[in-house]
VOFIDREN-287813 format. One record per residue: residue number from 0; residue in one letter; x, y, z of N, C-alpha, C in turn. Coordinates in nm, 2 decimals. Layout:
REM residues N
atom resi:NUM	resn:A	n_east:X	n_north:Y	n_up:Z	ca_east:X	ca_north:Y	ca_up:Z	c_east:X	c_north:Y	c_up:Z
...
//
This chain:
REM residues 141
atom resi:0	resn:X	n_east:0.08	n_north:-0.12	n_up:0.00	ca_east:0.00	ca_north:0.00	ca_up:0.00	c_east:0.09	c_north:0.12	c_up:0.00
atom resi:1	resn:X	n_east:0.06	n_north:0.21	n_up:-0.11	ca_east:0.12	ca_north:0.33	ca_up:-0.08	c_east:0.12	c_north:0.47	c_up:0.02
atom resi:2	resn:X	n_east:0.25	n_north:0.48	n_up:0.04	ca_east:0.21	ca_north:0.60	ca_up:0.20	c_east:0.20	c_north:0.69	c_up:0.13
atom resi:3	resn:X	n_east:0.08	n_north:0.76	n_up:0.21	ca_east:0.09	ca_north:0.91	ca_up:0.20	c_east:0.12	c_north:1.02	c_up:0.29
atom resi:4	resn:X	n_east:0.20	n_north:1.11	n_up:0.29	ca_east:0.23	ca_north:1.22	ca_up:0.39	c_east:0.15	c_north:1.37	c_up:0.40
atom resi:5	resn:X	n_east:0.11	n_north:1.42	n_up:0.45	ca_east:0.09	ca_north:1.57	ca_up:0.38	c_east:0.08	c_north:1.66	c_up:0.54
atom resi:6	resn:X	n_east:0.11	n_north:1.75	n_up:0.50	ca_east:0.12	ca_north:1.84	ca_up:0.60	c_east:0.15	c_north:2.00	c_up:0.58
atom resi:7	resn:X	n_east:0.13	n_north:2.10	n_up:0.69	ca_east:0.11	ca_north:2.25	ca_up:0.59	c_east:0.19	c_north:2.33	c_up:0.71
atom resi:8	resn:X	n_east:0.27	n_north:2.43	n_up:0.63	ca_east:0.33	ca_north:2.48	ca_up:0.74	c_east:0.23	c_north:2.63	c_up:0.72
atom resi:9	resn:X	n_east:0.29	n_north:2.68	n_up:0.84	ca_east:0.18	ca_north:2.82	ca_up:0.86	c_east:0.24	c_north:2.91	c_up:0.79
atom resi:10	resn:X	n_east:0.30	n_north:2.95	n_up:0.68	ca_east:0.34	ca_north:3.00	ca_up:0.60	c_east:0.41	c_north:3.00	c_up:0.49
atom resi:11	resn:X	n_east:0.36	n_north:3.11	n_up:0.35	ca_east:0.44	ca_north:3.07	ca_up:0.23	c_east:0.60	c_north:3.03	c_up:0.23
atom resi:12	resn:X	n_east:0.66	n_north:2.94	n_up:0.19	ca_east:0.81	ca_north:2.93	ca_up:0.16	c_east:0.87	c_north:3.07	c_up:0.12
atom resi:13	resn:X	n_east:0.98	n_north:3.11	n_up:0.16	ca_east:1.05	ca_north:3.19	ca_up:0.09	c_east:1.03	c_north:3.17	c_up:-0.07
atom resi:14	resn:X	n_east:1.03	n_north:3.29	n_up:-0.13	ca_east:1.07	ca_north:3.29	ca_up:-0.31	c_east:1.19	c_north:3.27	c_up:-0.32
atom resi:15	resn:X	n_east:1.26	n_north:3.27	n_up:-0.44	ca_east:1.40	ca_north:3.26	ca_up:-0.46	c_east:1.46	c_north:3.42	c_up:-0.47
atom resi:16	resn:X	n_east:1.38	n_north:3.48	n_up:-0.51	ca_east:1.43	ca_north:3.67	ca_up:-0.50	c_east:1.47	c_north:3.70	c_up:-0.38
atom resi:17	resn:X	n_east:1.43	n_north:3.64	n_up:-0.33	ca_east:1.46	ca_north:3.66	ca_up:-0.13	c_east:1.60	c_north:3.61	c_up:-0.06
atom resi:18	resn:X	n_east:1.62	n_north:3.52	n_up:-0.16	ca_east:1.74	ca_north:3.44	ca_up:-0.10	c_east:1.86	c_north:3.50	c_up:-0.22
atom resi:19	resn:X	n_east:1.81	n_north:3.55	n_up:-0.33	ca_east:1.92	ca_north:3.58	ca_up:-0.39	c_east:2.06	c_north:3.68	c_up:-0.34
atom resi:20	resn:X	n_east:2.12	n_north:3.67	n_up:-0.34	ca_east:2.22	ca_north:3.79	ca_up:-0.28	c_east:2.22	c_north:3.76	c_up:-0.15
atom resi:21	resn:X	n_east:2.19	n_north:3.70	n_up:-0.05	ca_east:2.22	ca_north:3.69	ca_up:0.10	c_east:2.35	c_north:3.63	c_up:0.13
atom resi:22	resn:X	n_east:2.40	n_north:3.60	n_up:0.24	ca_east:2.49	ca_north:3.60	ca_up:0.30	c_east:2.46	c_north:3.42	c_up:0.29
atom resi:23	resn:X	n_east:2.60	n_north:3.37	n_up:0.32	ca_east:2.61	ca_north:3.21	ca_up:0.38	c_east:2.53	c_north:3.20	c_up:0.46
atom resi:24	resn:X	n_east:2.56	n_north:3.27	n_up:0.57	ca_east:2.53	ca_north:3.27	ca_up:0.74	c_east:2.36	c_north:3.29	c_up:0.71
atom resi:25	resn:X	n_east:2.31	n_north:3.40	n_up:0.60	ca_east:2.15	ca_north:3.40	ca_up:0.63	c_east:2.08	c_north:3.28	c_up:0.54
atom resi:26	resn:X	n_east:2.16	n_north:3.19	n_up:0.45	ca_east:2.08	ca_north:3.11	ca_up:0.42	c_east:2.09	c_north:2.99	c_up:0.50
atom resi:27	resn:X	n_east:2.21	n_north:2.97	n_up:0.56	ca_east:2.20	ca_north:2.93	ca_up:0.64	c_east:2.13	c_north:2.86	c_up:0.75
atom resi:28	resn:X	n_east:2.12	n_north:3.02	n_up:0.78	ca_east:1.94	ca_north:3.02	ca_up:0.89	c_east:1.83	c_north:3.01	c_up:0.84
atom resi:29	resn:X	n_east:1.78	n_north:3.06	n_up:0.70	ca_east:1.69	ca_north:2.98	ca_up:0.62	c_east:1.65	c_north:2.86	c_up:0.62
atom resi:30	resn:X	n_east:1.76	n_north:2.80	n_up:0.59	ca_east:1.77	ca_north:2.61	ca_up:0.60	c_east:1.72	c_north:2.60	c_up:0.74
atom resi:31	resn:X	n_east:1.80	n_north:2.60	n_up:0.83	ca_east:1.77	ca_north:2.59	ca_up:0.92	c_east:1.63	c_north:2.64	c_up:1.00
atom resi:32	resn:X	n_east:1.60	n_north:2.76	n_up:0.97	ca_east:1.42	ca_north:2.77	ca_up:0.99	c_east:1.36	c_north:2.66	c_up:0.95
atom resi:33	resn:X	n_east:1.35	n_north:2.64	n_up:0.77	ca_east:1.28	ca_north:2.59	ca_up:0.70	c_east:1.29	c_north:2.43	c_up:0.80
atom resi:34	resn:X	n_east:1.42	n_north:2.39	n_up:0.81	ca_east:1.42	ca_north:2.22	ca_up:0.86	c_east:1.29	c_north:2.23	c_up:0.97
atom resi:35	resn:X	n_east:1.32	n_north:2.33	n_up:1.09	ca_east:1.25	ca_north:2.33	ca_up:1.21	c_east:1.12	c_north:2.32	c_up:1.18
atom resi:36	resn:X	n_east:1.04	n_north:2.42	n_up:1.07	ca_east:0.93	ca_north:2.42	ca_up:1.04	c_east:0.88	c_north:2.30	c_up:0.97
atom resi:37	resn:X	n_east:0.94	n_north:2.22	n_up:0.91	ca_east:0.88	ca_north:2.10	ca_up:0.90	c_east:0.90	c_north:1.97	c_up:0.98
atom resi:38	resn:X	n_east:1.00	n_north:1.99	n_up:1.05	ca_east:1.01	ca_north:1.88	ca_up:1.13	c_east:0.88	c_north:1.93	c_up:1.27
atom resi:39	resn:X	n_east:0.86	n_north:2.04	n_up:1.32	ca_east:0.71	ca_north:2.08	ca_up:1.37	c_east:0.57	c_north:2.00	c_up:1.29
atom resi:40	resn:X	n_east:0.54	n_north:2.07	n_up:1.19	ca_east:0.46	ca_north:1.98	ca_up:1.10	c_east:0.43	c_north:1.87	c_up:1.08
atom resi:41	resn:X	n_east:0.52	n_north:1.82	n_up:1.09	ca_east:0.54	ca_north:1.66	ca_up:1.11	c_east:0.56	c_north:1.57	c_up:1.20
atom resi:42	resn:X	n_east:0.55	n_north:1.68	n_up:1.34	ca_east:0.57	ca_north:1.58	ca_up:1.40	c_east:0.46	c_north:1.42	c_up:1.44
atom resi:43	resn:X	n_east:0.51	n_north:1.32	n_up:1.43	ca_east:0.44	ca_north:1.20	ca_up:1.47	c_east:0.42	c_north:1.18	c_up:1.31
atom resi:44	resn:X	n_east:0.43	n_north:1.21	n_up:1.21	ca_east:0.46	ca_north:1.14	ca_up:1.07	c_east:0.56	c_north:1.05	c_up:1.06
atom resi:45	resn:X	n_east:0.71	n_north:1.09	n_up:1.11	ca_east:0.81	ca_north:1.05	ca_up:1.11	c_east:0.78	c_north:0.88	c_up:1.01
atom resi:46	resn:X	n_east:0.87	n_north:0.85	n_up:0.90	ca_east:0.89	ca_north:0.73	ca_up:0.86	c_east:1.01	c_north:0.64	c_up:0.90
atom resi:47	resn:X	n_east:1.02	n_north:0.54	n_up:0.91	ca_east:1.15	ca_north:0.44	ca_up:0.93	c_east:1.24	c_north:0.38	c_up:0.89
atom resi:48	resn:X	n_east:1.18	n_north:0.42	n_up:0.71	ca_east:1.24	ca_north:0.43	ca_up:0.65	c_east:1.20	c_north:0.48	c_up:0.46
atom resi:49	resn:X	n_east:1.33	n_north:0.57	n_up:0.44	ca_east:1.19	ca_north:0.66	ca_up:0.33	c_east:1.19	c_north:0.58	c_up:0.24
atom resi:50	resn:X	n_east:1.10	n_north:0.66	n_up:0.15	ca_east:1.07	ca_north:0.67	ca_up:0.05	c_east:1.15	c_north:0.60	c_up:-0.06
atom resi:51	resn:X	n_east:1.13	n_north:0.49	n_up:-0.18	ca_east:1.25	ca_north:0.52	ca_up:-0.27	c_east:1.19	c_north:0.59	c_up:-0.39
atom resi:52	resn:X	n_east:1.06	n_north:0.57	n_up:-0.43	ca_east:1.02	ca_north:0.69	ca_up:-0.55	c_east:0.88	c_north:0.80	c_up:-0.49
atom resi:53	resn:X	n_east:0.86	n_north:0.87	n_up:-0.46	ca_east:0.75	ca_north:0.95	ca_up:-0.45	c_east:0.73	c_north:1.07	c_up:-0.52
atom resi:54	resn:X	n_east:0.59	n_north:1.11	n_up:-0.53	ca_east:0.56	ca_north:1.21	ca_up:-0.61	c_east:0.54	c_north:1.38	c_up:-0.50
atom resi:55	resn:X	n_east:0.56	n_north:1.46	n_up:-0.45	ca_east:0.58	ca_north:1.55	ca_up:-0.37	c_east:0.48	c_north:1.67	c_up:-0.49
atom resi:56	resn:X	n_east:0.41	n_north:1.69	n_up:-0.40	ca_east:0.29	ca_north:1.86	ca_up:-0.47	c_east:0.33	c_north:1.95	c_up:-0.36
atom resi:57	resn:X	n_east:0.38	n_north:2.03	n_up:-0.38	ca_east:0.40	ca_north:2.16	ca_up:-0.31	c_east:0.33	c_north:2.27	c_up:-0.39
atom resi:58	resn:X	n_east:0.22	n_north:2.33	n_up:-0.29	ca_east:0.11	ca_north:2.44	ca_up:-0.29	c_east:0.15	c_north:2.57	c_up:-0.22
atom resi:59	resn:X	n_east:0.18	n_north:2.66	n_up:-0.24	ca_east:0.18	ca_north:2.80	ca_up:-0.16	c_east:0.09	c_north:2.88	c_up:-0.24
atom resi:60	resn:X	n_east:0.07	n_north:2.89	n_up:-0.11	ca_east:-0.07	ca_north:3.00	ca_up:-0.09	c_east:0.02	c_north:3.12	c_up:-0.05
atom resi:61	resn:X	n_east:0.00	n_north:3.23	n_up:-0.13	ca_east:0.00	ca_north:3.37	ca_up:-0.13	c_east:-0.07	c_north:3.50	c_up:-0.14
atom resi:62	resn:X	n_east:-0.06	n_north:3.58	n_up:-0.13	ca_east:-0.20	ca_north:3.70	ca_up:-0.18	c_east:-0.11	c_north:3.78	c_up:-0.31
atom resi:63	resn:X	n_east:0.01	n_north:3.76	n_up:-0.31	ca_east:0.11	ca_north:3.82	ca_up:-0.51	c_east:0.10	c_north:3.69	c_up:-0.58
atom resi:64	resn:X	n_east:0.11	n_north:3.72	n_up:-0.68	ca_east:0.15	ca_north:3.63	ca_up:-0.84	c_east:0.30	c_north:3.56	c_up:-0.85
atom resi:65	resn:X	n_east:0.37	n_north:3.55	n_up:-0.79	ca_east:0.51	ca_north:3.58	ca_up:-0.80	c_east:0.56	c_north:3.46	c_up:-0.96
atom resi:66	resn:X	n_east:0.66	n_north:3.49	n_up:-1.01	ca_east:0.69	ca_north:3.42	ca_up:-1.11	c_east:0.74	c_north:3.29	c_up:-1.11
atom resi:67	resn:X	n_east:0.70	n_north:3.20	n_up:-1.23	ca_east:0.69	ca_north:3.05	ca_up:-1.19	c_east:0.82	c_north:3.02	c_up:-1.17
atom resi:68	resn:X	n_east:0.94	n_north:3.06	n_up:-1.22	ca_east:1.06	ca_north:3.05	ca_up:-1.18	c_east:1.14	c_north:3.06	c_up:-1.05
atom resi:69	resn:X	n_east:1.04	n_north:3.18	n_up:-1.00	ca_east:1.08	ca_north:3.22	ca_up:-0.84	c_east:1.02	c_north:3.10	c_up:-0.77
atom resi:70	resn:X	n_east:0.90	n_north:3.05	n_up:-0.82	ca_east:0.84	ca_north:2.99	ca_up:-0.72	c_east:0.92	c_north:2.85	c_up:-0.69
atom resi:71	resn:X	n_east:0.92	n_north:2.78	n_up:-0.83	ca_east:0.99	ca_north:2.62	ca_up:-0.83	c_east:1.13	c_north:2.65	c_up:-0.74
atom resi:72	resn:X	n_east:1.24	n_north:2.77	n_up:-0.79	ca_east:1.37	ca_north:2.81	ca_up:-0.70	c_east:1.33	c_north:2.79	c_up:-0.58
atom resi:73	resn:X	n_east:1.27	n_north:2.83	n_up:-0.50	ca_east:1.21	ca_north:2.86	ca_up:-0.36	c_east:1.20	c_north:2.75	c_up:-0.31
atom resi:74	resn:X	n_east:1.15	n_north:2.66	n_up:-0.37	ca_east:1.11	ca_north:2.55	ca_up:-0.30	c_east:1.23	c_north:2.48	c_up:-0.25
atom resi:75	resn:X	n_east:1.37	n_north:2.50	n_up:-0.28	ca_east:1.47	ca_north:2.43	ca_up:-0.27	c_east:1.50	c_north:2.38	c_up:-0.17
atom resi:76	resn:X	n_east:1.46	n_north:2.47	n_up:-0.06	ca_east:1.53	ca_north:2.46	ca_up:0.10	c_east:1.43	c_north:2.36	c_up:0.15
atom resi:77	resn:X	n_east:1.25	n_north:2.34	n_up:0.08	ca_east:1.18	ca_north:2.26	ca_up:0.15	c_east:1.21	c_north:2.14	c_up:0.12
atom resi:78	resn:X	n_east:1.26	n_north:2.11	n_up:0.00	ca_east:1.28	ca_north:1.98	ca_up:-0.08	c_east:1.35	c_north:1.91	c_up:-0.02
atom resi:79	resn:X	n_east:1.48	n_north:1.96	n_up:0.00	ca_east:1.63	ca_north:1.99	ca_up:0.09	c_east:1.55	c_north:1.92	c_up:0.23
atom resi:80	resn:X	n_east:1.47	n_north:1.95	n_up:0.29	ca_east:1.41	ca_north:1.90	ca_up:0.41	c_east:1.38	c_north:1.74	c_up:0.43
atom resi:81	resn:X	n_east:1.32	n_north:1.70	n_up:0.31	ca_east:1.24	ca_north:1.61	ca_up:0.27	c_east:1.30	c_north:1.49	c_up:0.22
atom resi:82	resn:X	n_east:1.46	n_north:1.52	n_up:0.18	ca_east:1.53	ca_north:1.35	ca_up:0.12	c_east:1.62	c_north:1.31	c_up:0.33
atom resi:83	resn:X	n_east:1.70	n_north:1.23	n_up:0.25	ca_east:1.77	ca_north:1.15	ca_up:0.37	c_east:1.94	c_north:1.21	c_up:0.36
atom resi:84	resn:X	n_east:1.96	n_north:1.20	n_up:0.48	ca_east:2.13	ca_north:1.26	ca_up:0.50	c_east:2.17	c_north:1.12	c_up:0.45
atom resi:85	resn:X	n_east:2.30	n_north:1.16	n_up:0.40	ca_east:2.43	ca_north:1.04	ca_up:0.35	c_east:2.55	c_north:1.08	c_up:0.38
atom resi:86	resn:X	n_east:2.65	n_north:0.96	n_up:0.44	ca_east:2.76	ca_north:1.06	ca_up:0.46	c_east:2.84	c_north:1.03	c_up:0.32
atom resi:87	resn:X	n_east:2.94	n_north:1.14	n_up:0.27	ca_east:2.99	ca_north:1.13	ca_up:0.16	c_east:3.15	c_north:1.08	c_up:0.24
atom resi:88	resn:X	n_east:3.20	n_north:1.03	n_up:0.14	ca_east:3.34	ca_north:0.97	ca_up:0.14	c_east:3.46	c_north:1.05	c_up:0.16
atom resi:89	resn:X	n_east:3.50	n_north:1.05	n_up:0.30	ca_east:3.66	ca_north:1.16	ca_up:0.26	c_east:3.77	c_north:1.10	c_up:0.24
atom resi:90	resn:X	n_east:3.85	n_north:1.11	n_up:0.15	ca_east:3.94	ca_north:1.03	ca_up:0.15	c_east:4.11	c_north:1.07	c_up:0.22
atom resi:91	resn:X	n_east:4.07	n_north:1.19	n_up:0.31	ca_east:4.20	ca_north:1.22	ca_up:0.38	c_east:4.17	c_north:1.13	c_up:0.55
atom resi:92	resn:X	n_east:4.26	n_north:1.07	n_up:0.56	ca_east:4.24	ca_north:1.04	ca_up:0.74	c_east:4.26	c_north:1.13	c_up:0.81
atom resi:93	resn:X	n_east:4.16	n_north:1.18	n_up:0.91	ca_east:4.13	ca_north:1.27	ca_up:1.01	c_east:4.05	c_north:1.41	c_up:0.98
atom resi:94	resn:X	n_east:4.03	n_north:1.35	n_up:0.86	ca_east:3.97	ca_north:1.49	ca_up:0.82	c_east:3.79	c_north:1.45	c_up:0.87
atom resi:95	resn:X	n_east:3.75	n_north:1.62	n_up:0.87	ca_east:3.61	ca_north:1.57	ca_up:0.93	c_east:3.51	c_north:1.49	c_up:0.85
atom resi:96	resn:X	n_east:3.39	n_north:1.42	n_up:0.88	ca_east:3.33	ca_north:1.37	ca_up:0.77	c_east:3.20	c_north:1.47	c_up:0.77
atom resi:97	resn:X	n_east:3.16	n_north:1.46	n_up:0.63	ca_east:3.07	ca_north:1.54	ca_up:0.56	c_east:2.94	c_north:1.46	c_up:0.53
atom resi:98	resn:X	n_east:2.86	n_north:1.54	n_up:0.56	ca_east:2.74	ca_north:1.48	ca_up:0.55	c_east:2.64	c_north:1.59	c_up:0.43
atom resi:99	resn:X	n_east:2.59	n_north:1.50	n_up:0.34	ca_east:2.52	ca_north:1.58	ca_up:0.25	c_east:2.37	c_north:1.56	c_up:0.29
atom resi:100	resn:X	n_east:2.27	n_north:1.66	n_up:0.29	ca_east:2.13	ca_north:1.67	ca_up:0.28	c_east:2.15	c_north:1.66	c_up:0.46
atom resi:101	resn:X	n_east:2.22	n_north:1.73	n_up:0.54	ca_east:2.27	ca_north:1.73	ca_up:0.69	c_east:2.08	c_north:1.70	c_up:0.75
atom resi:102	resn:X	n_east:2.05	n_north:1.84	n_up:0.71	ca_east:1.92	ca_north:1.89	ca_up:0.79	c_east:1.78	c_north:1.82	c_up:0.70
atom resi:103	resn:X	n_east:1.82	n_north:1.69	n_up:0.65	ca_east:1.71	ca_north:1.63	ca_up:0.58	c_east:1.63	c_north:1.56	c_up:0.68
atom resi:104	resn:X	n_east:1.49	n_north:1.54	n_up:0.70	ca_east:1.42	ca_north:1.45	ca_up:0.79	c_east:1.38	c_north:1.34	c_up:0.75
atom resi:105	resn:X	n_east:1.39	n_north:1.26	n_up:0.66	ca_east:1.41	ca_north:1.10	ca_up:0.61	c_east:1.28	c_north:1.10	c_up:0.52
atom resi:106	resn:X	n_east:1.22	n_north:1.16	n_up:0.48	ca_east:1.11	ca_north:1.12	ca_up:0.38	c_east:1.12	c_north:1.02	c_up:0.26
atom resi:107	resn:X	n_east:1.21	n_north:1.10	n_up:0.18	ca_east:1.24	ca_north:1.06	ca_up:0.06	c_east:1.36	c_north:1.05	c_up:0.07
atom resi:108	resn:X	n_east:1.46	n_north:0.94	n_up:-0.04	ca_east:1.60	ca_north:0.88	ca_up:0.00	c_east:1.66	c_north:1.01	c_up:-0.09
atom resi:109	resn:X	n_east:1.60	n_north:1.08	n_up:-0.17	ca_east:1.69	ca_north:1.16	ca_up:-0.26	c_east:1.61	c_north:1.24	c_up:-0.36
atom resi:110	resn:X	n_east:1.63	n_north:1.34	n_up:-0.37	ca_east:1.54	ca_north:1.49	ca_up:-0.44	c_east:1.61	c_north:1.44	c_up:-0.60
atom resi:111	resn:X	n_east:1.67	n_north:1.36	n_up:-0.64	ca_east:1.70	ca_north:1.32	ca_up:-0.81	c_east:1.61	c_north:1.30	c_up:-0.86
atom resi:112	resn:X	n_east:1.59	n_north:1.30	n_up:-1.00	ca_east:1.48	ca_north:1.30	ca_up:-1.08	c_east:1.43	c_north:1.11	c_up:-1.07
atom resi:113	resn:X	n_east:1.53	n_north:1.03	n_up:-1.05	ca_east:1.53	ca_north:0.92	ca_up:-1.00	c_east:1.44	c_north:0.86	c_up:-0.92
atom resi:114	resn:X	n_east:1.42	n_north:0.93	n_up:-0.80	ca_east:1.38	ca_north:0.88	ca_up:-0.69	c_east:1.23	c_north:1.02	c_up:-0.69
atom resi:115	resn:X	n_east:1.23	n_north:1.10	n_up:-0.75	ca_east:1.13	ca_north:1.26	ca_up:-0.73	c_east:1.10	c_north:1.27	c_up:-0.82
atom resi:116	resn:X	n_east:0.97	n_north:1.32	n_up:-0.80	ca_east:0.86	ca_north:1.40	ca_up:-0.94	c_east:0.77	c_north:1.47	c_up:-0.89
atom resi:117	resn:X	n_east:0.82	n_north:1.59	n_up:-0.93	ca_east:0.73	ca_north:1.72	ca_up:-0.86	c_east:0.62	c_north:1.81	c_up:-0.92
atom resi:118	resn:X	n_east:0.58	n_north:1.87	n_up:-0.86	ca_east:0.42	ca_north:1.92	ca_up:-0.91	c_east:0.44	c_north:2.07	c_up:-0.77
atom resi:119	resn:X	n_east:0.47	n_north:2.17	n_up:-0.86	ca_east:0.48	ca_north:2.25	ca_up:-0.71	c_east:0.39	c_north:2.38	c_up:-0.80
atom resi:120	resn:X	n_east:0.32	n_north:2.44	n_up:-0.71	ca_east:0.19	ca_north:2.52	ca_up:-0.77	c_east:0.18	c_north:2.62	c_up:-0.67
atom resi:121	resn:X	n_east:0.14	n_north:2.75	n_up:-0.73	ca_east:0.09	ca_north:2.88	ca_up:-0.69	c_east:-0.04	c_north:2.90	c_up:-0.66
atom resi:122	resn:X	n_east:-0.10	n_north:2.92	n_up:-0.53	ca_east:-0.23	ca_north:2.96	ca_up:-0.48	c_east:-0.27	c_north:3.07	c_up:-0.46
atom resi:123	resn:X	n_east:-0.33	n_north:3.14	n_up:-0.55	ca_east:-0.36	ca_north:3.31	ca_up:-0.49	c_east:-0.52	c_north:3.24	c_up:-0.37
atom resi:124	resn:X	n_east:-0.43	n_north:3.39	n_up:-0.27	ca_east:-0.53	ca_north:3.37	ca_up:-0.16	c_east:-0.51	c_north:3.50	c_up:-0.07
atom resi:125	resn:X	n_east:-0.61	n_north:3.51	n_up:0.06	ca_east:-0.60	ca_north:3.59	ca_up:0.16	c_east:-0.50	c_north:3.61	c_up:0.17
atom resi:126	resn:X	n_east:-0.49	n_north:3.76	n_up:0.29	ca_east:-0.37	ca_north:3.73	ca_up:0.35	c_east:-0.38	c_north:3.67	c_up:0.50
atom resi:127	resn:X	n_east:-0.49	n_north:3.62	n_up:0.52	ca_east:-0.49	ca_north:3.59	ca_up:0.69	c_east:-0.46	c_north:3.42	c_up:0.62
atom resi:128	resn:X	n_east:-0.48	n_north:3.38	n_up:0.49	ca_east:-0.46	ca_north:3.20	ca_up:0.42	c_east:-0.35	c_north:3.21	c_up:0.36
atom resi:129	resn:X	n_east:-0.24	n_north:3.25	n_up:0.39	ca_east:-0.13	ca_north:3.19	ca_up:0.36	c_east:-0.08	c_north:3.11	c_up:0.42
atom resi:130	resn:X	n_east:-0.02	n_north:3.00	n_up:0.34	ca_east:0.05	ca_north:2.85	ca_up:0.43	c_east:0.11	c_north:2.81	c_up:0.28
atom resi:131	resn:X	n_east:0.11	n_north:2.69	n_up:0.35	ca_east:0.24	ca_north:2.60	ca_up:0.21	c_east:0.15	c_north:2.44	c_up:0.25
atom resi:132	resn:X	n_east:0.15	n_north:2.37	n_up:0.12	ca_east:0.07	ca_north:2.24	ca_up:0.16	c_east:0.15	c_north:2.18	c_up:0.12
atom resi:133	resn:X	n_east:0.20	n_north:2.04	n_up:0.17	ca_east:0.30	ca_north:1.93	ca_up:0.11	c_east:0.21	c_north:1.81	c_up:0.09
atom resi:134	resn:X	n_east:0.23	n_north:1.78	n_up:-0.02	ca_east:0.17	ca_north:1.62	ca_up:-0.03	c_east:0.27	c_north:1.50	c_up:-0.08
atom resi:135	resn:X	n_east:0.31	n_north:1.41	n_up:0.01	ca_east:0.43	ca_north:1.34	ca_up:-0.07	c_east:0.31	c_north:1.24	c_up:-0.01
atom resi:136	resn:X	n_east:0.40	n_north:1.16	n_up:-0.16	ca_east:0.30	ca_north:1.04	ca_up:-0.26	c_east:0.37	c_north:0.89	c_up:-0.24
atom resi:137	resn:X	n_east:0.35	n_north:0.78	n_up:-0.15	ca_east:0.48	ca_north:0.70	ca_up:-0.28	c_east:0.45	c_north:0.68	c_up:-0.39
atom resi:138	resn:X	n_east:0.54	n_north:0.63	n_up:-0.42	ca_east:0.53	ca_north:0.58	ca_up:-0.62	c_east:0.57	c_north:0.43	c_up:-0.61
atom resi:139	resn:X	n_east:0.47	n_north:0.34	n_up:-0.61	ca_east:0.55	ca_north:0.20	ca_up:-0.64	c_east:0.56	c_north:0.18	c_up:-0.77
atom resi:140	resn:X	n_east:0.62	n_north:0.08	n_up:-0.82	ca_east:0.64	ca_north:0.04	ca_up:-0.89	c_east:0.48	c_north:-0.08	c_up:-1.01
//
């Protein structure tokens, strides 16, 4: 049977115009918002093990138009939330180890076109109805 997740945070995702030109340190804390906000969201979703193909719909609700370009960029940091950490290989001894997708919460094993297929869409709305909807899908085979 295939799982389904969904859950809404209480506000639109950043656009990508927002993040353009910022500092390390402030996207940084971006990511790091963004993780916290969905690991809230979800809490008691938690899987045991993710995903290997699902389909993910990301909805933001806003009261602007913003451009479909800005919108899909934007979504990066949520997406980024939603695969699984991996440590990558160092090949110096003693050097530290690196972990890629650090602040990911285990949904899906990997944001690749491989394992992901997205559907992310613009909602004109209020402004007291802004939020962001996630719907991840599995995909069996």
């Amino acid at each position: 049977m295939a799982r389904i997740i969904s859950f809404t945070l209480p506000a639109p995702y950043p656009l990508l115009n927002h993040s353009i030109g910022q500092s390390r340190f402030a996207l940084t804390n971006m990511r790091r918002s963004m993780a916290r906000s969905v690991a809230a969201a979800t809490a008691g979703q938690r899987l045991s093990e993710p995903m290997q193909r699902a389909h993910v719909t990301i909805e933001r609700h806003s009261v602007g138009q913003p451009d479909h370009d800005g919108v899909v960029g934007g979504a990066k940091f949520l997406i980024d939330c939603l695969t699984t950490p991996r440590l990558l290989n160092v090949r110096k001894p003693g050097a530290r180890q690196r972990v890629r997708n650090k602040r990911g919460l285990g949904f899906i094993l990997d944001d690749s076109p491989k394992h992901i297929t997205l559907d992310i869409q613009h909602v004109k709305s209020r402004l007291c109805d802004q939020k962001t909807v996630v719907t991840i899908r599995e995909v069996t085979e």
